[in-house]
N, C-alpha and C positions, 0 to 999 in steps of 0.2 A: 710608436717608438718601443724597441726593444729593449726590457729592461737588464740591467748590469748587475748579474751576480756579485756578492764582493767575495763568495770563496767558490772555491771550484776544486770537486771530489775525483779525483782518479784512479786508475785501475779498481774502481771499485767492485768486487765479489756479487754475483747472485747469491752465493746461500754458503757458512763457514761453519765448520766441524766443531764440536764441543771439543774442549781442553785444549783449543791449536791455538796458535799467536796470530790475533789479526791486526795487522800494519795499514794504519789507514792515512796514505798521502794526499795533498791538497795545498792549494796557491791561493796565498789570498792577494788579491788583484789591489791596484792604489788607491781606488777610493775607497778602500773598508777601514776601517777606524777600530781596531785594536783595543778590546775591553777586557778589563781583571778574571771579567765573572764569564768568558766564554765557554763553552766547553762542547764536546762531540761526544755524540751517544751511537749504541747500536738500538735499532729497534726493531719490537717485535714484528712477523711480519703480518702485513694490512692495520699495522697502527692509526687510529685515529686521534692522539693527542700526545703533545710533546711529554705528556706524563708516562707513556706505554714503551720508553727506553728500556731498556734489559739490562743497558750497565755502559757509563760514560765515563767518559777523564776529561781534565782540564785542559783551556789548548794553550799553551802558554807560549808567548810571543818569541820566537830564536834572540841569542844577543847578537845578530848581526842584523836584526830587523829593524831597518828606518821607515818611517811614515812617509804614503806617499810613494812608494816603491811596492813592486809584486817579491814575493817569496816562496820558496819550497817550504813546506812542513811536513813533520811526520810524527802523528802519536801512536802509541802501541797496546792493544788491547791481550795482557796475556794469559791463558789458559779458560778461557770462559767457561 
């Protein structure tokens, strides 16, 4: 059985320019379950451990996100 992402990354960049704005969209699907302490990182690349981020933000829930339902998100990473 194939397993079920609960977020799913799109248009995502192979490789983004210092000091640029990088918009990183993504859906999380119904069965993800929505926690405080989420958040989305960029990482170095060939990282070997969620500790080798370069620099993250929180993913903080839309107010029209109900549980249980898929949604668009978008957080914005800017001038790195």
């Amino acid at each position: 059985m194939e397993k079920t992402w609960g977020v799913e990354f799109r248009n995502v960049g192979s490789c983004y320019f210092p000091q640029s704005r990088v918009d990183c969209h993504y859906t999380i699907n119904p069965q993800h379950t929505w926690a405080s302490n989420h958040w989305i990182g960029l990482f170095k690349v060939g990282w070997t451990s969620v500790k080798d981020y370069h620099t993250f933000v929180w993913a903080v829930a839309p107010s029209s996100y109900k549980e249980g339902t898929s949604v668009n998100c978008c957080v914005n990473f800017q001038g790195l």
